[in-house]
C-alpha positions in Angstrom: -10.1 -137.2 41.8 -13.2 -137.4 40.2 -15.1 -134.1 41.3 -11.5 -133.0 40.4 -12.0 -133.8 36.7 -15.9 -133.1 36.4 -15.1 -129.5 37.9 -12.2 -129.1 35.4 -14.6 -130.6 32.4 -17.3 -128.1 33.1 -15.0 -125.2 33.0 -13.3 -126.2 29.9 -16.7 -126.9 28.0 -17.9 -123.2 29.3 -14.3 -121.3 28.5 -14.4 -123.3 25.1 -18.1 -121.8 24.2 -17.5 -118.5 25.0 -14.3 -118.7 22.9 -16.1 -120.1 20.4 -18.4 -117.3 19.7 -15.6 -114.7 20.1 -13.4 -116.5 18.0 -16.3 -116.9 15.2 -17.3 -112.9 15.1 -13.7 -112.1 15.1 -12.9 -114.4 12.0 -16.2 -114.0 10.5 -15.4 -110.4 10.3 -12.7 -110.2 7.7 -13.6 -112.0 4.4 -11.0 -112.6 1.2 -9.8 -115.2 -0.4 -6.1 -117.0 0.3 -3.7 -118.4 -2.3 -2.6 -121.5 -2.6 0.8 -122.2 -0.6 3.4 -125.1 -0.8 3.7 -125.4 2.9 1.8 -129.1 4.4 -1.8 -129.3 3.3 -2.8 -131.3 6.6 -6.4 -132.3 8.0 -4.8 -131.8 11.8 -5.3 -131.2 14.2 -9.1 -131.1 13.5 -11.4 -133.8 12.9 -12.8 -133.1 9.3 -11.5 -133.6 6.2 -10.5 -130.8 3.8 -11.7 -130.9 0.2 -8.3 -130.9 -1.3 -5.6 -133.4 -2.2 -2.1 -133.6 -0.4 -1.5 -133.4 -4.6 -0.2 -135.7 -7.4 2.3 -137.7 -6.4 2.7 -137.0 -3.2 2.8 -139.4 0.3 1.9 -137.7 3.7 0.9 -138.9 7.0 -0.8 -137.7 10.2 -0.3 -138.8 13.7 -1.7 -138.1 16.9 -1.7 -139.2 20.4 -4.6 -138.4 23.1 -5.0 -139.1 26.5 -8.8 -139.8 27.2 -11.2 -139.8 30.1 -14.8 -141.0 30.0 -17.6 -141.3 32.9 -20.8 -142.6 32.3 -22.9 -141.1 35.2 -25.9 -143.6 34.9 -23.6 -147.0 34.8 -20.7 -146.3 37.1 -18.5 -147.0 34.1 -15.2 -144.9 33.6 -12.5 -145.5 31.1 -8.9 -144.0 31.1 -6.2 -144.4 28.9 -5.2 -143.2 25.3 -5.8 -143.3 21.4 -3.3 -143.4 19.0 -4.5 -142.0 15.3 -2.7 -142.7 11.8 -3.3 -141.1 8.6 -1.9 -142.3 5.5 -2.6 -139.7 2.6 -1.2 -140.4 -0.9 -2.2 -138.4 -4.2 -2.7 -140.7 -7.0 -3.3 -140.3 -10.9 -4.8 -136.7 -10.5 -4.3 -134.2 -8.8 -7.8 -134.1 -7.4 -7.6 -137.6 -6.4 -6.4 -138.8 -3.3 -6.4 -142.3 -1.6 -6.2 -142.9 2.2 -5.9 -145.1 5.3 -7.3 -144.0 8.8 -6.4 -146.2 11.7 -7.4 -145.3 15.4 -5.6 -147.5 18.0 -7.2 -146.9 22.3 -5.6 -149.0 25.1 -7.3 -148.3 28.2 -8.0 -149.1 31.6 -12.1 -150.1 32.0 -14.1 -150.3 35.0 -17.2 -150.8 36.2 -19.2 -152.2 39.3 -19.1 -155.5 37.7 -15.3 -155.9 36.0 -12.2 -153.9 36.0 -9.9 -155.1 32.8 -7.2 -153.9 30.4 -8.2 -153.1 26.7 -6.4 -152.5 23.5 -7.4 -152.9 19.8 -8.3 -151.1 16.5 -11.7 -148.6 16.8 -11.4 -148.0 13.5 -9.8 -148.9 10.4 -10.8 -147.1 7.2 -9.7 -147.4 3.4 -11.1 -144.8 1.3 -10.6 -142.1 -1.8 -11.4 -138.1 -1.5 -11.7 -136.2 -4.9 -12.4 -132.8 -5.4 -15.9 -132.2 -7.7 -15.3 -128.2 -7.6 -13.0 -125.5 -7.3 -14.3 -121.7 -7.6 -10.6 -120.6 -7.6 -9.3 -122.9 -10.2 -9.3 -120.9 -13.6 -10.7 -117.4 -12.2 -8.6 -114.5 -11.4 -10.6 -111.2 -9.9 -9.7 -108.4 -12.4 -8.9 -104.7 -11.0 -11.1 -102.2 -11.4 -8.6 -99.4 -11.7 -11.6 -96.9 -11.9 -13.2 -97.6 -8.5 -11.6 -98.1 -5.3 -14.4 -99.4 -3.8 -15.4 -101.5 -6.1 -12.3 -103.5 -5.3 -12.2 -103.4 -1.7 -16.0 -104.3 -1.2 -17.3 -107.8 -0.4 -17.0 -110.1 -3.1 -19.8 -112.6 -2.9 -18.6 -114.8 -5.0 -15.9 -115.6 -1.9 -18.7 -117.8 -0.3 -18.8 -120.2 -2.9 -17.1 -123.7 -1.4 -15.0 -125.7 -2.9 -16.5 -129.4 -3.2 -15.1 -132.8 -2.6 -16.7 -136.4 -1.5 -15.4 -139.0 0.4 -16.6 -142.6 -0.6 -14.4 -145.3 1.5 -14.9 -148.9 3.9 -14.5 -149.6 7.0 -12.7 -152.9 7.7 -14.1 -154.7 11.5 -11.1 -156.2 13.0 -12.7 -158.1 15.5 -11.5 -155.7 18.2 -13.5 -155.0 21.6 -14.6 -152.1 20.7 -16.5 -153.6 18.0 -20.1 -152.8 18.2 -22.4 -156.6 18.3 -23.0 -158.8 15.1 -20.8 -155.6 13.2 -20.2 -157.1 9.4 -17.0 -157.4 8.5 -16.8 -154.2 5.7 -19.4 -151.3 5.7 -19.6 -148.0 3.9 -18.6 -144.6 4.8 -19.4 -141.7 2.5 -18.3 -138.1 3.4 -19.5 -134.7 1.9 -16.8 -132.0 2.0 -17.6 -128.4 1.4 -14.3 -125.3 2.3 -14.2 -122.2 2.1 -10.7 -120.6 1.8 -10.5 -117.0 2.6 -7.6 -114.4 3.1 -6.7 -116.0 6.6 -9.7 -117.9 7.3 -10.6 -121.9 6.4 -14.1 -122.6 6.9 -14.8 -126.7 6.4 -17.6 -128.5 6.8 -18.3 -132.5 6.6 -21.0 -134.2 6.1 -21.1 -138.0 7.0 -22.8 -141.4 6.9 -21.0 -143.9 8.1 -21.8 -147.8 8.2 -24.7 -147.4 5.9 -27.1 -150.4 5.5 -26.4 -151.9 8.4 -28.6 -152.5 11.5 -26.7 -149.4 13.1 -25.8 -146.5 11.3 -24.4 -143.5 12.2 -24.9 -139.7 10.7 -22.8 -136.4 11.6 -21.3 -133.3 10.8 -18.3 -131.8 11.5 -17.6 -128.1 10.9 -14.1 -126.4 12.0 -12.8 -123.2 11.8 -9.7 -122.3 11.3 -7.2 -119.3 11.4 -3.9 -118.3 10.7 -2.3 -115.9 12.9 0.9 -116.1 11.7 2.8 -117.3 8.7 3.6 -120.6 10.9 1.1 -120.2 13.5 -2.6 -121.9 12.8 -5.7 -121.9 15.4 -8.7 -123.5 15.3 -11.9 -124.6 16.7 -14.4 -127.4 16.0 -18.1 -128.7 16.4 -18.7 -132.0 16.0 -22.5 -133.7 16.2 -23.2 -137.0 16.1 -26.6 -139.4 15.7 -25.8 -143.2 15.5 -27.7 -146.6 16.8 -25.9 -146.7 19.5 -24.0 -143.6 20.2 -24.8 -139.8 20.2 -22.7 -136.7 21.2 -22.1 -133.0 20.4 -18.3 -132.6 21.2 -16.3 -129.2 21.0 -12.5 -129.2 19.6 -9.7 -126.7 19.6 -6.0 -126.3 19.7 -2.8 -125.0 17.3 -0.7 -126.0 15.0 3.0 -124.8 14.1 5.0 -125.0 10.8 8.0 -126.5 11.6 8.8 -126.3 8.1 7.4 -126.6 4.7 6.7 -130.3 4.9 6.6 -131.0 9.0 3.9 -129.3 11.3 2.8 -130.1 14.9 0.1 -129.9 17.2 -1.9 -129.8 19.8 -5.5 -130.1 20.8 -8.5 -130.7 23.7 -12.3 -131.0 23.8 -14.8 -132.3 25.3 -18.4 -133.1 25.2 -21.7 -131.8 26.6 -23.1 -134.9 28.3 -22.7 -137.5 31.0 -23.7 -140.6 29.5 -20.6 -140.6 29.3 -18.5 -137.7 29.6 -15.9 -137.0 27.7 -12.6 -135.1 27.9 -9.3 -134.9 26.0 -6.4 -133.8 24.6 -3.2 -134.7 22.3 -0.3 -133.7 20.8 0.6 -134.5 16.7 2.7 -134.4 14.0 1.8 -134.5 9.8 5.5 -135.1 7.4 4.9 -134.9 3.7 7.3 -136.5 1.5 7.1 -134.7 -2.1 8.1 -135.9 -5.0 10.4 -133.5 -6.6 10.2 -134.4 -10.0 6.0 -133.6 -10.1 6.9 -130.6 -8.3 8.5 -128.9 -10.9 5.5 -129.6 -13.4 3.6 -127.1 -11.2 
């Protein structure tokens, strides 16, 4: 069963590179800007976190389920079992201001040559606030040049500019067994969030330090691509690297999404990472509601 799963992992990890770099030149090639749409502004199925709020007023959450599989080659130790992920996302006083709870449930089976138990509890648990610093779009409309046809069909560089948002938020330590030794009971998490909207295309990128000032920190990135290939149809595909105390990893992402309608999407996603100590592999299924409030909505 093993050499089963290892053989599948390494295949995986090698079909997801080479469709990372095709899918990269391929949405790399085309570059304009997107407007705005009312349809479910939702971080899944990726892990990074976009630069904009769900909006004023407004309650959505995120949910996810993924079946997991970890081997540590060196220690004999595998884990099997699932993780359950919650996002509650609520758009407070602004409109660029946004407050949010990230829960991540795992129960799982654990063995090792010493023990073989049952575990459950919270890995994380996270209150924070996202609000966006910058918006190139917001108050700028590209005039025609009715003169040049060229001049309005050539690359507008102006397009790369990001829009900008920061994260500041706490992680809460529940005590759980995942819960890394002599842990304090609240630390920081701050995030840097830079996306790029184009015609089709969403380019975002995090920056993160997470449990800062404590005796084990951790610093990553996260950068996803995304595309939509249809008006209800999304793809995308993510790197994610990671430099703590006591864990390290560079994990690859993708999967789809579906509009189910203008408030309810679902999706689905695998990845895995690119070492044995342990390895990694997984996948999931999700689903993100938004609840509007329809009397903001008509300020809009």
């Amino acid at each position: 069963m093993n050499s089963f799963i290892n053989i599948l992992q390494n295949r995986i990890t090698m079909i997801s590179i080479r469709s990372f770099f095709i899918l990269f030149a391929l949405l790399t090639y085309n570059l304009h800007y997107g407007q705005y749409t009312d349809d479910i502004n939702s971080n899944r199925p990726g892990e990074s976190m976009g630069g904009f709020s769900v909006g004023k007023s407004i309650f959505q959450a995120e949910l996810g389920v993924y079946g997991i599989n970890e081997q540590h080659q060196l220690s004999n130790e595998q884990v099997d079992g699932f993780d359950t992920k919650l996002s509650l996302r609520y758009g407070s006083l602004l409109d660029k201001l946004e407050l949010n709870l990230d829960l991540l449930y795992q129960n799982d089976q654990y063995q090792s040559n010493l023990k073989n138990e049952t575990r459950s509890g919270f890995k994380q648990t996270t209150l924070g606030v996202k609000y966006l610093i910058y918006d190139p779009n917001k108050n700028y409309k590209k005039k025609t040049n009715v003169f040049s046809w060229k001049a309005n069909h050539s690359i507008d560089y102006r397009k790369l500019i990001p829009a900008v948002g920061i994260y500041a938020g706490m992680n809460i330590n529940t005590k759980s067994i995942y819960a890394f030794p002599n842990e304090p009971e609240i630390t920081p998490k701050v995030i840097l969030i830079t996306q790029n909207q184009f015609e089709r295309e969403v380019l975002t990128i995090n920056i993160i330090a997470d449990k800062i000032a404590t005796i084990a920190p951790s610093y990553s990135y996260i950068v996803t691509l995304t595309r939509g290939f249809s008006p209800r149809w999304i793809g995308f595909i993510e790197n994610q690297g990671i430099k703590g105390y006591y864990y390290s990893d560079a994990i690859l992402r993708g999967g789809a999404a579906f509009l189910i309608s203008q408030n309810l999407q679902i999706d689905a996603s695998m990845g895995t990472n690119f070492k044995n100590t342990p390895s990694k592999l997984f996948g999931g299924i999700g689903l993100s509601w938004r609840i509007e409030n329809n009397d903001e909505k008509q300020k809009f």
